[in-house]
C-alpha positions in Angstrom: -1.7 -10.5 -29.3 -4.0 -8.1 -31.1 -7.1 -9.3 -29.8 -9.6 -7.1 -28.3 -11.2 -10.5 -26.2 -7.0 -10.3 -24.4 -7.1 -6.8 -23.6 -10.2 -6.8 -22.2 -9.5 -9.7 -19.7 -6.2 -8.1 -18.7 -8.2 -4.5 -17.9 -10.7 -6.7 -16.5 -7.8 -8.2 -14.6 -5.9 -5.2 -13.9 -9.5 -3.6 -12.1 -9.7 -6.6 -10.5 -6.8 -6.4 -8.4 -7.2 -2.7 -7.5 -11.2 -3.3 -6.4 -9.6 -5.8 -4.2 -6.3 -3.7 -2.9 -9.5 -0.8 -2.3 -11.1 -3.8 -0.2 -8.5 -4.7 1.9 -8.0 -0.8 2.9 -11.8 -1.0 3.6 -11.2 -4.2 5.9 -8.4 -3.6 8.0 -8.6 0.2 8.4 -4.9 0.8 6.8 -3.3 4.4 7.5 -2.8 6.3 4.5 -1.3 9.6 4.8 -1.4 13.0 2.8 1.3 15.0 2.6 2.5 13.7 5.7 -0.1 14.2 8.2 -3.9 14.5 6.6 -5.4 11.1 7.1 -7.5 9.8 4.2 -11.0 8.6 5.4 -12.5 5.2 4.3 -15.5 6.3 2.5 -13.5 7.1 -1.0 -12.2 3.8 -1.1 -16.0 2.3 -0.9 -16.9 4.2 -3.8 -13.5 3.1 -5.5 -14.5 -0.5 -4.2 -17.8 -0.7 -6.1 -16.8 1.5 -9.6 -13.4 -0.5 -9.9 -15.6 -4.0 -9.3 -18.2 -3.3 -11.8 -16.3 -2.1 -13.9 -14.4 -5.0 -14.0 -17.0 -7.0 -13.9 -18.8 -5.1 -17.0 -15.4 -5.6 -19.2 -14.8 -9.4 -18.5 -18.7 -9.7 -20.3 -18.2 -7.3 -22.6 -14.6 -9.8 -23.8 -17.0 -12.5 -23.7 -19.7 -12.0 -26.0 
């Protein structure tokens, strides 16, 4: 389990599912409150869409070479 080529995939894996989680928010418009009554706008998780995806992206070729 000391490989480099593993823990790459699983960061891949792991930025993955976050890009997709930051998706889904996009999508369907969920609710997300600060402290209790500041509504977080969609436009942060866009940018946290496209850096967690290529960075994902960029790590699952960087384990395959």
């Amino acid at each position: 389990m000391n490989s480099p080529t593993v823990g790459l995939r699983v960061a891949s894996v792991v930025f993955g599912l976050m890009s997709l989680a930051q998706l889904f928010r996009l999508l369907t418009g969920f609710e997300v409150l600060v402290a209790g009554y500041y509504q977080m706008p969609l436009w942060p998780n866009a940018v946290a869409f496209v850096i967690l995806a290529g960075l994902s992206v960029w790590l699952w070729r960087l384990s395959s070479k």
